[in-house]
C-alpha positions as CSV (number, residue, x, y, z in Angstrom):
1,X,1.6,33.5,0.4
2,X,5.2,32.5,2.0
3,X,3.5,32.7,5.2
4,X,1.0,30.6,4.3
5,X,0.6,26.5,4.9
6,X,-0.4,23.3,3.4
7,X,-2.0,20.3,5.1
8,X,-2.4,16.6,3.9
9,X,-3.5,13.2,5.3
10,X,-2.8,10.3,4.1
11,X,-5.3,7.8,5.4
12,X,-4.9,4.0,6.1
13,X,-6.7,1.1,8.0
14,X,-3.1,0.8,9.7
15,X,-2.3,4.0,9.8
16,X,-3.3,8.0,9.8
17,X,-0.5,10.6,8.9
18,X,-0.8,14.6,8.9
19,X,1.8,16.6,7.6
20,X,2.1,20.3,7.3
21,X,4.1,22.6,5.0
22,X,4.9,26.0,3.8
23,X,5.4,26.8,0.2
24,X,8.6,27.1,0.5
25,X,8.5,23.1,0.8
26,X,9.9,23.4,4.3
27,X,8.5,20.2,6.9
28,X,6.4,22.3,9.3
29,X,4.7,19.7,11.6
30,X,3.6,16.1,11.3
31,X,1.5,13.6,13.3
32,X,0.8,9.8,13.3
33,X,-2.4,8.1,14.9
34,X,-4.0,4.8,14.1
35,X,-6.1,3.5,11.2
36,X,-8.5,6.3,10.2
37,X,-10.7,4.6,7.4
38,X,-13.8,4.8,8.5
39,X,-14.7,1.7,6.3
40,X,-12.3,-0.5,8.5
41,X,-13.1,1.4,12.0
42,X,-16.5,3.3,12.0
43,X,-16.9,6.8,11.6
44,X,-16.1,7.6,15.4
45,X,-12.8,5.9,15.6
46,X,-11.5,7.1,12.0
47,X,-12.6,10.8,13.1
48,X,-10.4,10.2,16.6
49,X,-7.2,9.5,14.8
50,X,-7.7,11.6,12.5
51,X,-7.8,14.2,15.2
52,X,-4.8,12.7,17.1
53,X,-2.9,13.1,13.7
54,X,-4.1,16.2,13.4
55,X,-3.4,18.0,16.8
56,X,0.5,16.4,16.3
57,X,0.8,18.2,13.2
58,X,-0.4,21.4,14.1
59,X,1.2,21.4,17.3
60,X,2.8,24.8,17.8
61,X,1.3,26.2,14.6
62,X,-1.7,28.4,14.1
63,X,-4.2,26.3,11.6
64,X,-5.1,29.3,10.7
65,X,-2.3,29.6,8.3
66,X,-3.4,26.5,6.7
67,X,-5.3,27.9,3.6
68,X,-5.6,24.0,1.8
69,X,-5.7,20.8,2.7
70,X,-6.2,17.7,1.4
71,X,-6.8,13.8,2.4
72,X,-5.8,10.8,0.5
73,X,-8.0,7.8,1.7
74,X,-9.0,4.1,0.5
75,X,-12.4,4.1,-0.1
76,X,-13.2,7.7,-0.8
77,X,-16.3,7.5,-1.7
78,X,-17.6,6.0,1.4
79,X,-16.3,9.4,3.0
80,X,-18.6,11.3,0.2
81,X,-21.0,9.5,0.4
82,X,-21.9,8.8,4.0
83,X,-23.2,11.8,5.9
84,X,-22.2,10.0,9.3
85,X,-18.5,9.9,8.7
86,X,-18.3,13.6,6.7
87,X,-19.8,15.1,9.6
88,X,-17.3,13.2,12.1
89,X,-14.5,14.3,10.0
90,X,-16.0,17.5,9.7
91,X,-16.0,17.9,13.8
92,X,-12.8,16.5,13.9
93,X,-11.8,19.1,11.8
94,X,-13.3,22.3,12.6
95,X,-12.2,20.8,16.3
96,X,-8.3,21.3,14.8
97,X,-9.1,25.0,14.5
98,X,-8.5,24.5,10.5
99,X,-10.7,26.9,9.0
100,X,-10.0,26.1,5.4
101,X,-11.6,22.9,3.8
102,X,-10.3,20.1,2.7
103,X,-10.4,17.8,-0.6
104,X,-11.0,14.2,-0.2
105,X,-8.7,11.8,-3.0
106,X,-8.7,8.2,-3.9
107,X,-4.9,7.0,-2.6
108,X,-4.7,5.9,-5.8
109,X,-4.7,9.5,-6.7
110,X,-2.3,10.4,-3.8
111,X,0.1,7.4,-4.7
112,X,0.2,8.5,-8.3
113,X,0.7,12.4,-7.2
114,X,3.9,10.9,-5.3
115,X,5.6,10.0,-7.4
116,X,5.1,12.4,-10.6
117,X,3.2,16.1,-10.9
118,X,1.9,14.7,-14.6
119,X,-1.4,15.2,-14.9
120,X,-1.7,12.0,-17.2
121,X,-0.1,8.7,-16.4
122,X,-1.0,5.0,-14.5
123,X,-0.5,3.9,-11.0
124,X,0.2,0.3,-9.8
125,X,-0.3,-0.6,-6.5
126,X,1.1,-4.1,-5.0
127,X,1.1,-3.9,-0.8
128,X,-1.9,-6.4,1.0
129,X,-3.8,-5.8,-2.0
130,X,-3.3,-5.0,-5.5
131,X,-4.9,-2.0,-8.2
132,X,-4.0,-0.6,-11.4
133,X,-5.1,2.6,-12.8
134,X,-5.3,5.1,-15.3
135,X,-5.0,8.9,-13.9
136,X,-6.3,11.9,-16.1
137,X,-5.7,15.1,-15.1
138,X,-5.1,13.9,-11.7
139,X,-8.3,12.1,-11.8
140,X,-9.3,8.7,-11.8
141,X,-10.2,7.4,-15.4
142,X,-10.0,3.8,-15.1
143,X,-9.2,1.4,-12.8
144,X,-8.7,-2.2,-12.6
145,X,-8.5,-5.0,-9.8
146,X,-8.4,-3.5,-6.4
147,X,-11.3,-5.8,-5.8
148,X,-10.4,-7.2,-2.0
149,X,-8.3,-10.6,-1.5
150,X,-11.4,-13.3,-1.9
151,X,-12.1,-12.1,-5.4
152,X,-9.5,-10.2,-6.5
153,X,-6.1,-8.5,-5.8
154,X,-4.0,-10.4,-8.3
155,X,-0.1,-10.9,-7.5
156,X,-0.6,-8.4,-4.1
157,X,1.2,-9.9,-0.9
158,X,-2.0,-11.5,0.2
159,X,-2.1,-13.7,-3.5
160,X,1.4,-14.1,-2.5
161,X,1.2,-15.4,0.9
162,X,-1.3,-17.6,0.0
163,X,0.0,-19.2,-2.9
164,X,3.0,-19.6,-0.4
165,X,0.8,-21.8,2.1
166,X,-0.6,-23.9,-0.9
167,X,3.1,-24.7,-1.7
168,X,4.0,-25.9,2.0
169,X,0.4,-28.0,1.6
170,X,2.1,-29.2,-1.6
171,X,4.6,-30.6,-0.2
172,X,3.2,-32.3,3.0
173,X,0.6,-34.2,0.3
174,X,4.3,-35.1,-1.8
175,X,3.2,-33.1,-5.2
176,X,6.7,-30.9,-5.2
177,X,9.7,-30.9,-3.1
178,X,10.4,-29.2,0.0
179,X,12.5,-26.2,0.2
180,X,13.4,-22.8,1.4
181,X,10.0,-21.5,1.3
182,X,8.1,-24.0,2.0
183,X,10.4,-24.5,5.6
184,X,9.9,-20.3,6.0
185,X,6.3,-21.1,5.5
186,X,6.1,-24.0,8.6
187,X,8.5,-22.2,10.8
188,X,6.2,-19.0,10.3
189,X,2.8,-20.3,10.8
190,X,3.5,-23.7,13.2
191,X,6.6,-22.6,15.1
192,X,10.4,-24.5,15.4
193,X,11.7,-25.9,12.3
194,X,11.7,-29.0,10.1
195,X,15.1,-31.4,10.3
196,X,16.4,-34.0,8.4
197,X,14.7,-36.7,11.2
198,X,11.3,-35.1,10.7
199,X,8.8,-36.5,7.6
200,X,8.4,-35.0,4.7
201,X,6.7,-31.4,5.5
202,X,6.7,-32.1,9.6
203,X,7.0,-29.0,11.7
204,X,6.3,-28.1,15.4
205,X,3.0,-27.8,16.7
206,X,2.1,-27.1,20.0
207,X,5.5,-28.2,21.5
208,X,5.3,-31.3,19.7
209,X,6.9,-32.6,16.1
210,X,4.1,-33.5,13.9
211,X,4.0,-37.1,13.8
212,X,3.2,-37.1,10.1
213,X,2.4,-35.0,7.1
214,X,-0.9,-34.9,6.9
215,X,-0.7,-33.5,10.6
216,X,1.3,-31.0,9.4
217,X,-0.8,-30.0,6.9
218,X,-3.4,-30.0,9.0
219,X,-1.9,-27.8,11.5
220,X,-0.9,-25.2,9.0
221,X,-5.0,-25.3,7.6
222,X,-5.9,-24.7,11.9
223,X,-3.2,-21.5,11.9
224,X,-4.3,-19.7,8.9
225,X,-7.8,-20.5,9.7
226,X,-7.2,-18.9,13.1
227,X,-6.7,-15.6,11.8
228,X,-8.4,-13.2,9.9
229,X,-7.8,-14.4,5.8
230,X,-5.6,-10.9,4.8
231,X,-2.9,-11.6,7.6
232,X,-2.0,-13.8,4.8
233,X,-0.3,-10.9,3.3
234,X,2.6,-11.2,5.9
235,X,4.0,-13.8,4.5
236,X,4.9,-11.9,1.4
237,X,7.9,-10.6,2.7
238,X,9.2,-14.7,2.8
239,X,8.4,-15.3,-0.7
240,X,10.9,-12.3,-1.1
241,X,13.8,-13.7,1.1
242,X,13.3,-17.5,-0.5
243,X,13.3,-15.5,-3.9
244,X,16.5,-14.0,-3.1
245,X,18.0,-17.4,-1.6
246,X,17.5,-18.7,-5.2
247,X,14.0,-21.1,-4.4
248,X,12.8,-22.1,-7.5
249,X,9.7,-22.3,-6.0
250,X,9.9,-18.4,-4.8
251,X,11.3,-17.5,-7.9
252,X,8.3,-18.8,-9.6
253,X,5.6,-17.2,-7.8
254,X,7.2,-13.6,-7.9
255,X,7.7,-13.9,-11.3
256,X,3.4,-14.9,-11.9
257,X,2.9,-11.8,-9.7
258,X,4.6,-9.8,-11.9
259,X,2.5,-11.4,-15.0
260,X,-0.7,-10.5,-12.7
261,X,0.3,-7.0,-12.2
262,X,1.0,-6.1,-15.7
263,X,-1.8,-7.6,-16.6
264,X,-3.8,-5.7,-15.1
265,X,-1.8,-2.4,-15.7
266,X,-2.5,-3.3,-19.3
267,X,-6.4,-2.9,-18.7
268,X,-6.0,0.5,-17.8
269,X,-3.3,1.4,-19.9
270,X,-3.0,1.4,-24.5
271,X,0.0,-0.6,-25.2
272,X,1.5,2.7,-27.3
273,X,1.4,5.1,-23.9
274,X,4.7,7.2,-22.9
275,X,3.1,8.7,-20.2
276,X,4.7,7.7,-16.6
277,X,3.8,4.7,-14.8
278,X,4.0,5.0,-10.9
279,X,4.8,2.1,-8.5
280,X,3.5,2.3,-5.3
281,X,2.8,0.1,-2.3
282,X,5.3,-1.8,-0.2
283,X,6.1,-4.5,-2.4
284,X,6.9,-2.0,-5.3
285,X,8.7,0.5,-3.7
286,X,11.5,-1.5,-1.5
287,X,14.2,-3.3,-3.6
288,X,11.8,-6.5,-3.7
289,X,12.4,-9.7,-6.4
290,X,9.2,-8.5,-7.0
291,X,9.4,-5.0,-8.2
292,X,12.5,-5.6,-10.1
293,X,10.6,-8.3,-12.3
294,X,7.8,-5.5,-12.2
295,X,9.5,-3.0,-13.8
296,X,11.4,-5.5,-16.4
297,X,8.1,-6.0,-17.3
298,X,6.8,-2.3,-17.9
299,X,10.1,-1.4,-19.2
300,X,9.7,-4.3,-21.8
301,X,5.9,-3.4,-22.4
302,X,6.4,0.2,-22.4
303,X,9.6,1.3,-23.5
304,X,9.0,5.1,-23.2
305,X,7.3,5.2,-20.6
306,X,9.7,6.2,-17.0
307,X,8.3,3.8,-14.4
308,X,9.1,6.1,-10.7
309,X,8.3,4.9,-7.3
310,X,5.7,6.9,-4.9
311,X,7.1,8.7,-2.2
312,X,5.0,10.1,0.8
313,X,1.7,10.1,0.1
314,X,0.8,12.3,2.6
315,X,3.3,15.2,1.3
316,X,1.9,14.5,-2.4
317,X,-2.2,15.2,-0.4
318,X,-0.2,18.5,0.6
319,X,0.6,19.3,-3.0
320,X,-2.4,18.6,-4.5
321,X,-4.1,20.7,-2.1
322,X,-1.4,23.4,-2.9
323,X,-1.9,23.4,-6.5
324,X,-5.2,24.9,-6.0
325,X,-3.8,28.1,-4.7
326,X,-2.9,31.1,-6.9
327,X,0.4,32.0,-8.5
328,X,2.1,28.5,-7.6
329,X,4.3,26.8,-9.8
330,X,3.3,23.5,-9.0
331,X,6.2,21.6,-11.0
332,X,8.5,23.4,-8.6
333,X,6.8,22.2,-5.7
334,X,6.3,18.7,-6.3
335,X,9.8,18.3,-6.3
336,X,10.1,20.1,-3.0
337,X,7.2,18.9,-1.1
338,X,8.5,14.9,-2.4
339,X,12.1,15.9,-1.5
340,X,11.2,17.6,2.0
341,X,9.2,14.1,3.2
342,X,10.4,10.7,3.7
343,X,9.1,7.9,2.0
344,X,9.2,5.8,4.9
């Protein structure tokens, strides 16, 4: 068994990463490609980087050492479901030389699995989007939100974002005073910065000062529209930095977020549970305003319960996949799969 590996995936529209270890929780191989969801790309594209991941990983190895694998991906089901894109993974894979199988997980799964081996407990996720749910047995139970940025996603970085660009509009119609974020918000979208000679809200646009507010608000309306709605999201990361500059107006919105979060961990979740909670996604796991008020919350709501951040969700694919073999202590090696991968 010692000579034996492990393989997992953890699959993204952004991003597809391999990694490959022996039971000894030793790093054996890893590989990054593109976006492999096949919702987001097709089942052609998804299957090619999940084959440049692949061949990365296993470069120098022999896949057939690998006796389990498994792949955390958004949108599972879509992989289960669809013979198309199970058969192009399934080339992809038998192309890899891997002759064991593989198990296909919700990332909510794979983001709860990094960051605890209980078989019982919640995951929150805040990145772009936003979900909440309740794991059994290392299964789904329940889930909340997680229902896409037009109807759903509550307190995620896109509900951030755009709640920041309803602020900056705010203030070019004169509702609530200018400030950090709002001036983050204009230099970000339109370009330059505002000054004490411009109006109220003005910002540069198209090499010029906006002659007046409404012009400004109008130019912000043509740059979000110019882009697909979810790039939103990036402006997450200046509701942070106004946050941390003490903006009232920053402080505010992280501190809805939070509400919206534990909200909807609460829908998932009896109010009497000391099982762990796991934070996950990129606004919960980096030393945000936002996952600080986060876990206030859950520590407030749910005393008992230890709240620990996801590591590498590919390396928690790996042990999942490893569980499943005989005579392994998988407590052991959680800690040792977490501990041999970065988080980053």
């Amino acid at each position: 068994m010692g000579e034996a590996y492990v393989l997992g995936m953890d699959i993204g529209g952004t991003a597809t990463r391999a990694v490959v270890l022996d039971l000894d929780g030793r790093r054996c191989g890893t590989g990054l490609a593109s976006g492999g969801n096949p919702t987001s790309h097709g089942p052609q594209a998804a299957a090619s980087s999940l084959t440049t991941a692949l061949s990365a990983a296993l470069a120098g190895l022999a896949p057939a050492r690998v006796a389990a694998a498994a792949v955390g991906l958004a949108g599972a089901g879509r992989l289960v479901a669809d013979p198309q894109a199970r058969a192009a993974f399934d080339t992809a894979w038998r192309e890899a030389g891997l002759r064991c199988g593989y198990t296909v997980h919700g990332d909510a799964v794979a983001a709860y699995a990094a960051g605890t081996c209980e078989p019982d407990g919640t995951v929150l996720i805040a990145g772009t989007g936003a979900i909440a749910a309740a794991v059994r047995d290392l299964r789904l139970a329940r889930v909340a939100d997680g229902h896409g940025w037009l109807l759903g996603d509550e307190g995620s970085g896109f509900w951030l974002g755009r709640a920041a660009v309803r602020r900056a509009l705010a203030v070019c119609d004169g509702r609530v005073p200018d400030g950090p974020l709002t001036r983050a918000v204009r230099e970000h979208l339109l370009g330059g910065h505002s000054n004490g000679s411009s109006p109220p809200g003005a910002a540069a646009a198209g090499g010029r000062w906006a002659a007046t507010a409404r012009e400004t608000a109008s130019a912000l309306v043509q740059a979000v529209a110019a882009h697909p709605p979810v790039a939103l999201a990036a402006l997450a990361p200046l509701v942070m930095a106004a946050c941390d500059e003490a903006d009232p107006a920053a402080h505010d919105l992280v501190q809805e977020a939070a509400d919206r979060l534990c909200r909807t961990v609460a829908l998932v979740r009896g109010p009497d549970e000391t099982t762990p909670v796991v934070i996950a996604g990129g606004l919960l796991t980096a030393a945000t305003p936002l996952a600080a008020a986060v876990r206030e919350r859950l520590a407030s709501g749910w005393p008992a319960a230890p709240v620990r951040p996801a590591g590498d969700a590919a390396a928690a694919a790996a042990w999942l996949a490893a569980r499943t073999l005989p005579g392994v202590d998988a407590p052991a090696l959680h800690s040792r799969f977490l501990a041999a991968a970065p988080t980053g």
